[in-house]
DORO-872556 format. One record per residue: x, y, z of N, C-alpha, C in turn; residue number from 0; residue in three letters. Coordinates in steps of 0.001 Angstrom, whole numbers, plus 500000, padded with zeros to 6 digits. Layout:
REM DORO-872556
{node {X,Y,Z},{X,Y,Z},{X,Y,Z},NUM,ALA},
...
//
This chain:
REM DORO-872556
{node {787080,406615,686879},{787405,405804,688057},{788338,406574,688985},0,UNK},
{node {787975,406311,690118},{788818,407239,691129},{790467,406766,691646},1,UNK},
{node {791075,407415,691624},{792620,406813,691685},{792355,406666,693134},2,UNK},
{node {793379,404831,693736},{793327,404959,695039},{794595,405758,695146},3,UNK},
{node {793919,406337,696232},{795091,407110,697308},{795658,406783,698039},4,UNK},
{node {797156,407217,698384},{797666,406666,699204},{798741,408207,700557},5,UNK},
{node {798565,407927,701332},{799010,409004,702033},{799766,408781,703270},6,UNK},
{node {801249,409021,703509},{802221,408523,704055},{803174,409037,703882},7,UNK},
{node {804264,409627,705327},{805407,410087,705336},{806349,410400,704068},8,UNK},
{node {807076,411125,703723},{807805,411192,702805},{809224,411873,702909},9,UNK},
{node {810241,411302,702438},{811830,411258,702554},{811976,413299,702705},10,UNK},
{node {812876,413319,702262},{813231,414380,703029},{813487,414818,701230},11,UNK},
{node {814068,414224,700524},{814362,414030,698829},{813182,414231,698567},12,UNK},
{node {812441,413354,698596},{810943,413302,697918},{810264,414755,698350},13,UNK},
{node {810424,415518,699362},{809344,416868,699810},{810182,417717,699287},14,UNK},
{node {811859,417482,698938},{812273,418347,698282},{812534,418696,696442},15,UNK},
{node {812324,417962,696269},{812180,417522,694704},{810207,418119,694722},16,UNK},
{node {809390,417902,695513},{808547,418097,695118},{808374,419494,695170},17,UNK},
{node {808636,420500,696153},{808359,421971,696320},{809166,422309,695557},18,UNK},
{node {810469,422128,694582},{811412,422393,694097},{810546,422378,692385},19,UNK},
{node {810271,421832,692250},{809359,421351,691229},{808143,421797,690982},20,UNK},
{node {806726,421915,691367},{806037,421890,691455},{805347,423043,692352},21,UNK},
{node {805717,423990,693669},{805564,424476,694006},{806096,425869,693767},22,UNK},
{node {804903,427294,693382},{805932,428665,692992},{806967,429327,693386},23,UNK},
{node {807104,429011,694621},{807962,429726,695312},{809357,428631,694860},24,UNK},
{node {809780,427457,694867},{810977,426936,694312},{811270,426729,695406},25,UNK},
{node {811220,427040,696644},{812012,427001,698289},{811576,425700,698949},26,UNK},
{node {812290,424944,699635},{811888,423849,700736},{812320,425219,701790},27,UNK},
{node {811005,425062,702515},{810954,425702,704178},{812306,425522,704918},28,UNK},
{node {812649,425842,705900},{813930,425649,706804},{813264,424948,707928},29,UNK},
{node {811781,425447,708315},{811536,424587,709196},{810450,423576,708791},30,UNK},
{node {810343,422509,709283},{810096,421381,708862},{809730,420159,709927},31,UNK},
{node {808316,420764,710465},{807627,419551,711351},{807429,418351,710802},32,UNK},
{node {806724,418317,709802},{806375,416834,709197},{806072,417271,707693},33,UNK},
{node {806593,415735,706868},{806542,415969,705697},{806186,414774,704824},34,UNK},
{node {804843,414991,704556},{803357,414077,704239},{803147,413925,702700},35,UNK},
{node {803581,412717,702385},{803835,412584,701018},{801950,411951,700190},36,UNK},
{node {802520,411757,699094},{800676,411397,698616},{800703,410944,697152},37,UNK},
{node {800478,409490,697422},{800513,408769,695733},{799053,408513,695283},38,UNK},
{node {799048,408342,693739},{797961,407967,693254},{798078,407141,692567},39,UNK},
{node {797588,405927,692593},{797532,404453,692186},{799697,404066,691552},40,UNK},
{node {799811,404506,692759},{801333,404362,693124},{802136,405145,692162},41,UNK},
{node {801711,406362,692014},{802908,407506,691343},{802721,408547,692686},42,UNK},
{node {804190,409110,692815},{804357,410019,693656},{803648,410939,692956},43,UNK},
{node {802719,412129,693687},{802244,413265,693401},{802281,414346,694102},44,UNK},
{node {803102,414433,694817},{803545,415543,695452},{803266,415252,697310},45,UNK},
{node {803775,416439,698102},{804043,416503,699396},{803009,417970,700107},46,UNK},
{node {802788,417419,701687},{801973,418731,702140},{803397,418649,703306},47,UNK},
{node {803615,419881,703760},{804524,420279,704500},{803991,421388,705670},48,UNK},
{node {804417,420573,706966},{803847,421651,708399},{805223,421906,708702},49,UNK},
{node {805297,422986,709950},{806618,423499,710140},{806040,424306,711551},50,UNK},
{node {807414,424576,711983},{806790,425808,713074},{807902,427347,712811},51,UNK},
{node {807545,428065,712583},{807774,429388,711399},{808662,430158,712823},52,UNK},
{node {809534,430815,712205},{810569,431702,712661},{809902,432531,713575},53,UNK},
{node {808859,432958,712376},{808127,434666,713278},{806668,434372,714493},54,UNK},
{node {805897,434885,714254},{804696,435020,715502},{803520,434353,714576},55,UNK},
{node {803471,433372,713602},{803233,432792,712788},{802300,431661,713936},56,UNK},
{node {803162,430580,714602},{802508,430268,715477},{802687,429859,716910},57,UNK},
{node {802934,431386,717097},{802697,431822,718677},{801061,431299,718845},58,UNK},
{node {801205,430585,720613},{799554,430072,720213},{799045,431082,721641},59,UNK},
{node {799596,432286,721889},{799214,433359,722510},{797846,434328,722189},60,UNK},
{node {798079,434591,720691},{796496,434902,720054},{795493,434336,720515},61,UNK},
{node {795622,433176,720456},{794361,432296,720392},{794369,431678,722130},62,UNK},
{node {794796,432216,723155},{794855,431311,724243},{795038,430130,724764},63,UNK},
{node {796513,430248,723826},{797403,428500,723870},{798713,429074,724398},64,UNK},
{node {799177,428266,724696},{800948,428131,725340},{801499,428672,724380},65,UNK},
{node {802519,429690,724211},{803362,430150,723026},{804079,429508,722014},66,UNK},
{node {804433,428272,722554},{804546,427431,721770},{804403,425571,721918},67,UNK},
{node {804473,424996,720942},{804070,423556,720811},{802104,423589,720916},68,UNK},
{node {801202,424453,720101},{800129,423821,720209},{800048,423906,718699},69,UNK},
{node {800709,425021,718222},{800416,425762,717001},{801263,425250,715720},70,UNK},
{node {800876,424782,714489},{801623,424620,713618},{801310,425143,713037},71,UNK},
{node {802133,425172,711330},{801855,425848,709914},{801592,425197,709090},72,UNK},
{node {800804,424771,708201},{801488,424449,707057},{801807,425004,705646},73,UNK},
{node {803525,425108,705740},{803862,425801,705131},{803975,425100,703255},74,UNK},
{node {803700,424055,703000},{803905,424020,701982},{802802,422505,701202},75,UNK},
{node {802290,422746,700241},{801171,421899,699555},{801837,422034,698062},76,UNK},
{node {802628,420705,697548},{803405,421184,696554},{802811,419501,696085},77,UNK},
{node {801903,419682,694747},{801143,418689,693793},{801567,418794,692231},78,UNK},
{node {801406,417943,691865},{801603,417800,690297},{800564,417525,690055},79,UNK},
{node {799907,416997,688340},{798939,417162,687924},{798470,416179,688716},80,UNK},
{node {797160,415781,688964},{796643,414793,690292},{794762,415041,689826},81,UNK},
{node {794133,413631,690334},{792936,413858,690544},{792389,413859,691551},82,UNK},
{node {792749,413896,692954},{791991,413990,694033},{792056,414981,694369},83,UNK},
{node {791079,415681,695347},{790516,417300,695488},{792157,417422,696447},84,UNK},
{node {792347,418341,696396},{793587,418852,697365},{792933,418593,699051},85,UNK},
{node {791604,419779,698807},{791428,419523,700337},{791469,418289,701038},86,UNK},
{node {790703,417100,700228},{791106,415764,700667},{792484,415638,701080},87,UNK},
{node {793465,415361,700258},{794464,415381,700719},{795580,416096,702008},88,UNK},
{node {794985,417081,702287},{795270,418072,702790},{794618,417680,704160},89,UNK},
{node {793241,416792,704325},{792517,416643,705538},{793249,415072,706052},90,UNK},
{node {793797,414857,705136},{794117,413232,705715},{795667,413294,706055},91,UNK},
{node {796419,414194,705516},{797879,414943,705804},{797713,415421,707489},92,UNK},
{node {796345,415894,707505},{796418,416622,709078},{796223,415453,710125},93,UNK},
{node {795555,414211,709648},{794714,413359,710461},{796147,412688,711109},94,UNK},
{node {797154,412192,710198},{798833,412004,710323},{799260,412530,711046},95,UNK},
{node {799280,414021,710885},{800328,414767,711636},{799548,414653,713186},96,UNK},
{node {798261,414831,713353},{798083,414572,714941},{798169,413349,715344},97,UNK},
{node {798186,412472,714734},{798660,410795,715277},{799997,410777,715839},98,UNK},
{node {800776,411693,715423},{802540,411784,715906},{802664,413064,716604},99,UNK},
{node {801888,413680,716909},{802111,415423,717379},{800723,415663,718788},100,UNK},
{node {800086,414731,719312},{799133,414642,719690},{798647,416223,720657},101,UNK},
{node {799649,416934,720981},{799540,418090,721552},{799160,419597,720661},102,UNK},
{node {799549,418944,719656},{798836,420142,718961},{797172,420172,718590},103,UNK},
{node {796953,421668,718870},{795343,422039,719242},{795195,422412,717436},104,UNK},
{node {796085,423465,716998},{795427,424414,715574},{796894,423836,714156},105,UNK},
{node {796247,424019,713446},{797555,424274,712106},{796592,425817,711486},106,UNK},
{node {797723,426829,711215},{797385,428047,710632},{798101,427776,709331},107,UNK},
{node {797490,428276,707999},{798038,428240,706873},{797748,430020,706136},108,UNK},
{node {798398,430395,705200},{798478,431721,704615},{798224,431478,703010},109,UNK},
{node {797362,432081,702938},{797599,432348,701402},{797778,433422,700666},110,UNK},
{node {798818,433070,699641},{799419,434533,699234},{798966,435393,698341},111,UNK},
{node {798554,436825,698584},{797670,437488,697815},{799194,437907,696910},112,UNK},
{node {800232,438071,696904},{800907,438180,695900},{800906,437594,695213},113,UNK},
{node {800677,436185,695218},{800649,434959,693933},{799171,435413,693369},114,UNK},
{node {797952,436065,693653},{796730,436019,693136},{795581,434615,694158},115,UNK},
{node {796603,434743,695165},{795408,433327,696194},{794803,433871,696598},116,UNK},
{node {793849,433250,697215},{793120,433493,698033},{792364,432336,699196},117,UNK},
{node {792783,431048,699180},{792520,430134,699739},{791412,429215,699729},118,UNK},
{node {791582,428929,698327},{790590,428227,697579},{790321,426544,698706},119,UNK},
{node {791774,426056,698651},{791907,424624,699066},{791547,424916,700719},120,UNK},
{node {791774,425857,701398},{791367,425989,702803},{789414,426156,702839},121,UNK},
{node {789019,426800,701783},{787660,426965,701962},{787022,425656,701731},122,UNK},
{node {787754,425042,700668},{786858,423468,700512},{787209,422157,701681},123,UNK},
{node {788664,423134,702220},{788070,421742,703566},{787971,422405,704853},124,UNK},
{node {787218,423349,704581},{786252,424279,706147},{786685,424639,707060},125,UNK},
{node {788275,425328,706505},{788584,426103,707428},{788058,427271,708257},126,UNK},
{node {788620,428273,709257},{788293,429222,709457},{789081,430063,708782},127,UNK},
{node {788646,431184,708315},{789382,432607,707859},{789339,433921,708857},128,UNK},
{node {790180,434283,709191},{790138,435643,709989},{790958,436925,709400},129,UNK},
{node {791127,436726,708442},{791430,438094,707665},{792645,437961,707654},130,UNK},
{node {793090,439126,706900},{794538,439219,706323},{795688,439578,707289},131,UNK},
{node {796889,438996,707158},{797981,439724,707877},{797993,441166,707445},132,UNK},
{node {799005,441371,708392},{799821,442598,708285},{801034,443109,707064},133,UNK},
{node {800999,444263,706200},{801953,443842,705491},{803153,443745,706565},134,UNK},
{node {804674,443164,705888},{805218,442352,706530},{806533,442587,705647},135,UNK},
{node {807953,442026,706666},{808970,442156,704978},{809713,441283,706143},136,UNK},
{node {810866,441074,705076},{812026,439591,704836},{813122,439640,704399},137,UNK},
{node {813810,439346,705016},{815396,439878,704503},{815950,438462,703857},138,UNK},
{node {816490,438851,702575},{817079,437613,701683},{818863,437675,701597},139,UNK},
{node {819401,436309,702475},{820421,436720,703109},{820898,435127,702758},140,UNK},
{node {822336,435184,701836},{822891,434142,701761},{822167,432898,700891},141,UNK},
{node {821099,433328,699741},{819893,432687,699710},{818854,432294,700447},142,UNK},
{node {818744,432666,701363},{817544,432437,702653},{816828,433592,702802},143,UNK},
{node {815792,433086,703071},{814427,434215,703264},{814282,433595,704735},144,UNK},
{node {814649,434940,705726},{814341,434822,706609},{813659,436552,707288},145,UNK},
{node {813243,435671,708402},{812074,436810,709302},{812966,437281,709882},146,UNK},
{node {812587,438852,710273},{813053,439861,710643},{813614,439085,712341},147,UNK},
{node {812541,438740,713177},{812989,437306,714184},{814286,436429,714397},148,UNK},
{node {814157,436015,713256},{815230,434722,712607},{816478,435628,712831},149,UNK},
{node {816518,437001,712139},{817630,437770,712201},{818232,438320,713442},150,UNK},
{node {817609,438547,714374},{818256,438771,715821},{817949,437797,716630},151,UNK},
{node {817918,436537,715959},{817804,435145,716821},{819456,434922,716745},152,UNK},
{node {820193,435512,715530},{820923,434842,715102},{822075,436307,715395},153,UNK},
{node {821151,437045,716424},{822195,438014,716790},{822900,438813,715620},154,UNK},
{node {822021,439200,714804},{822607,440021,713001},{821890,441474,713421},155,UNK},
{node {821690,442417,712709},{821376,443374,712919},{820055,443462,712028},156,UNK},
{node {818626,444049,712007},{817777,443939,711287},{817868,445412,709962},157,UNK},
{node {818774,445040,709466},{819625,446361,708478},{820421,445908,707211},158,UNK},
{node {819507,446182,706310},{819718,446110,705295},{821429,446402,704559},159,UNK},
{node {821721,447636,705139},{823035,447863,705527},{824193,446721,705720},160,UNK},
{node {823265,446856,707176},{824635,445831,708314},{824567,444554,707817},161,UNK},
{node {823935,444146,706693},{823633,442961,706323},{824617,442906,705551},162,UNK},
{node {824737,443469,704779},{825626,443811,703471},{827255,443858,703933},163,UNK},
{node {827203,444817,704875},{828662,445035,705365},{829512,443599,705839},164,UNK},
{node {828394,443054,706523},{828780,441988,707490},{828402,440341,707377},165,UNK},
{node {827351,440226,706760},{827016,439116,706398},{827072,438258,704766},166,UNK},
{node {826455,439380,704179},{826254,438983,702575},{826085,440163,701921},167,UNK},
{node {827011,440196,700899},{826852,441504,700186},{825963,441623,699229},168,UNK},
{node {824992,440487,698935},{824071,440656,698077},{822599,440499,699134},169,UNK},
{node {822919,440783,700219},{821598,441158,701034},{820701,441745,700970},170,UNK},
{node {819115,441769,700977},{818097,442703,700606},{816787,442710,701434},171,UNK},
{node {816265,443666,701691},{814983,443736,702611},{814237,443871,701366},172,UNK},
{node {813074,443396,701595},{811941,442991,700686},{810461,442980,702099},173,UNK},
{node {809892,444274,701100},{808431,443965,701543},{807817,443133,701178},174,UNK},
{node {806838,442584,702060},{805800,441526,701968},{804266,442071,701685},175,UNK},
{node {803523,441780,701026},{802273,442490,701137},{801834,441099,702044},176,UNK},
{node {800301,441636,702193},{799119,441124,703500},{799238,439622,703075},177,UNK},
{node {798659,438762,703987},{798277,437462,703343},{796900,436941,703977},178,UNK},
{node {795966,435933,703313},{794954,435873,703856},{795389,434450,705265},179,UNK},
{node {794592,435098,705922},{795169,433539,707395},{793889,432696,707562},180,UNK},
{node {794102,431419,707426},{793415,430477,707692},{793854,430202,708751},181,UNK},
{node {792993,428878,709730},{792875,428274,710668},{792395,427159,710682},182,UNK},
{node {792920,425847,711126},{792419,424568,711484},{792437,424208,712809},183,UNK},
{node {791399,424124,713461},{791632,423304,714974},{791318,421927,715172},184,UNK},
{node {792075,421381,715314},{791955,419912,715759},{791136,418987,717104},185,UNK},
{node {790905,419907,717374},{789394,419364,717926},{788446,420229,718609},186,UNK},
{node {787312,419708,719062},{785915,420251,719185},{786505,422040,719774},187,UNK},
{node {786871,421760,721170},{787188,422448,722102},{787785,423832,721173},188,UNK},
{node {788696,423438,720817},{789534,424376,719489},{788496,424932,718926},189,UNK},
{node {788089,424627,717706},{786917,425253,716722},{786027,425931,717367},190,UNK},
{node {785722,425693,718634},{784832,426690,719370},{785595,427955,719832},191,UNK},
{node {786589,427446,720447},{787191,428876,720894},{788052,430040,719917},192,UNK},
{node {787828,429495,718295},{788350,430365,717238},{787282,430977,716537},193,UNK},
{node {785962,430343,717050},{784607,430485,716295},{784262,431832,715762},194,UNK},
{node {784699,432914,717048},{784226,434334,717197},{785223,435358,716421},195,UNK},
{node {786182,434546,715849},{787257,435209,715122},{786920,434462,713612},196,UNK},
{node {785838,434330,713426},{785858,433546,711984},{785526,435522,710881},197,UNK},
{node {785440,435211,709834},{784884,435776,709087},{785181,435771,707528},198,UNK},
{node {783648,435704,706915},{783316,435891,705812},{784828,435106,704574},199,UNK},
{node {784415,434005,703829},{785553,433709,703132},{785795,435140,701562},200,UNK},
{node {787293,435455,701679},{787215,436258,700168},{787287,435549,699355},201,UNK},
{node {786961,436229,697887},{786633,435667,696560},{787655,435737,696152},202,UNK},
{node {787543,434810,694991},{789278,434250,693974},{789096,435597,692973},203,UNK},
{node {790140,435996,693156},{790579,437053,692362},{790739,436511,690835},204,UNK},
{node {790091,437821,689901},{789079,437596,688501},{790822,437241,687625},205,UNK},
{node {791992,437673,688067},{792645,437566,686863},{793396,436357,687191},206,UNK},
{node {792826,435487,687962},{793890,434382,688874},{793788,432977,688227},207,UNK},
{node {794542,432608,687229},{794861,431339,686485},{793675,430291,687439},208,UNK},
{node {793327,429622,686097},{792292,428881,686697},{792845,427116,686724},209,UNK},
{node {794298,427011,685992},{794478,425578,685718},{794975,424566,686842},210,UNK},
{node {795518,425656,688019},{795877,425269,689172},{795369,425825,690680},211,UNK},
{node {794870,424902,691642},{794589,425278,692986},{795870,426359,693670},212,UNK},
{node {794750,427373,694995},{795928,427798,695100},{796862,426880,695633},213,UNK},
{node {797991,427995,695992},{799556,427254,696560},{800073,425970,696362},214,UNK},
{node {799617,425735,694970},{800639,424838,694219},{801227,425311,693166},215,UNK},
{node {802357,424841,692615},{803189,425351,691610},{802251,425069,690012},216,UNK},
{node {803081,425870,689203},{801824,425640,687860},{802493,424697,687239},217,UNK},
{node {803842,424006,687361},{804612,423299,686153},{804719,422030,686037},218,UNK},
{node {803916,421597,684853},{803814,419684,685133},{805141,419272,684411},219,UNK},
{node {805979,418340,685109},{807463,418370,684761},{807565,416904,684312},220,UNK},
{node {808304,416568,683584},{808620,415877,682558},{808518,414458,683211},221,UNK},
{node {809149,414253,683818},{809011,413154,684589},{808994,412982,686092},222,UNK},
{node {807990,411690,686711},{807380,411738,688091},{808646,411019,689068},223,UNK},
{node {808409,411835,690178},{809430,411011,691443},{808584,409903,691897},224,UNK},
{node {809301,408887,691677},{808586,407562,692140},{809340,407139,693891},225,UNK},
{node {809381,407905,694761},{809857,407622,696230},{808371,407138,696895},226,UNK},
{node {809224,405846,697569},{807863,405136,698182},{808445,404842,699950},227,UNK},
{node {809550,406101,700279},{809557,405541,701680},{808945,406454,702767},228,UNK},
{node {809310,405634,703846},{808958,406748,705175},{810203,407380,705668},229,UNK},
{node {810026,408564,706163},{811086,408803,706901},{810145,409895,708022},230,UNK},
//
């Protein structure tokens, strides 16, 4: 029998307990457009999280949008054990976020070839793929992973060094390898004009745990967050 679903805003606690939990990386994002919670026959099961990203993430200049406000991310899909397909969830998370955001045209999502992804949950709900980023790196500063961007937003020096001297002495530049980039456009007009940038989806890499979708965490934790509000 199919669990009803339920899909609706979620506290700021609830998206953080859930990526904290459940998601690999352990991090709640810094930025934080909307945060789309998702029960099944009324147990919390985790949160999808959009944002608008430090770096050129979503500049909507690529694609022949305003530089900013068309373009979102979503940066985070953090589930516990669950029976509904992710992409479902993931398509009715987006249907939300344009009911409150009505100006946005695309959401771009990444999947991380360092974790072994490859964008399993983007292929089953028909995204576009246009190939991999660029490798890329991140300076981890004060506990924060931030973009090279973020760092002379904030008027710091992009130096591993000057980081150390001046900010945090346990500062570190860290390369990023490539990531694969998806694309969602939110309506007709959109999907046509990303059409010519589509290509070919890649295959799930042979040594890549099969018990979990990508970009969710692998750890089913002892006990469920039962948060049932909006915020």
């Amino acid at each position: 029998m199919k669990p009803q679903l339920r899909i609706d805003w979620a506290t700021h606690a609830a998206a953080k307990y859930a990526v904290e939990t459940w998601h690999y990386s352990r991090r709640m994002p810094k930025s934080k457009l909307a945060k789309v919670g998702a029960w099944e026959d009324g147990r919390f099961i985790g949160v999808v999280i959009f944002g608008v990203g430090g770096g050129n993430s979503t500049r909507g200049d690529a694609y022949g949008l305003r530089p900013a406000g068309d373009v979102a991310e979503l940066v985070r899909v953090a589930l516990r054990d669950h029976k509904t397909p992710v992409s479902r969830i993931v398509a009715i998370a987006l249907r939300l976020l344009k009911t409150t955001n009505p100006n946005l045209r695309m959401i771009v999502s990444f999947a991380d070839t360092a974790q072994g992804h490859h964008g399993g949950i983007y292929q089953a709900g028909n995204w576009t793929y246009t190939g991999r980023t660029e490798a890329d790196r991140e300076f981890h500063v004060r506990g924060e992973v931030l973009h090279p961007r973020t760092i002379h937003l904030r008027k710091w020096r992009q130096s591993e060094a000057w980081l150390r001297e001046n900010i945090d002495p346990d500062a570190r530049l860290v390369k990023t390898p490539p990531k694969h980039r998806y694309l969602m456009p939110l309506d007709d007009a959109m999907r046509a004009q990303i059409a010519p940038l589509a290509k070919p989806y890649p295959k799930r890499a042979k040594d890549q745990a099969a018990s979990f979708p990508d970009a969710l965490g692998g750890e089913t934790p002892t006990r469920a967050l039962q948060i049932d509000e909006a915020a």
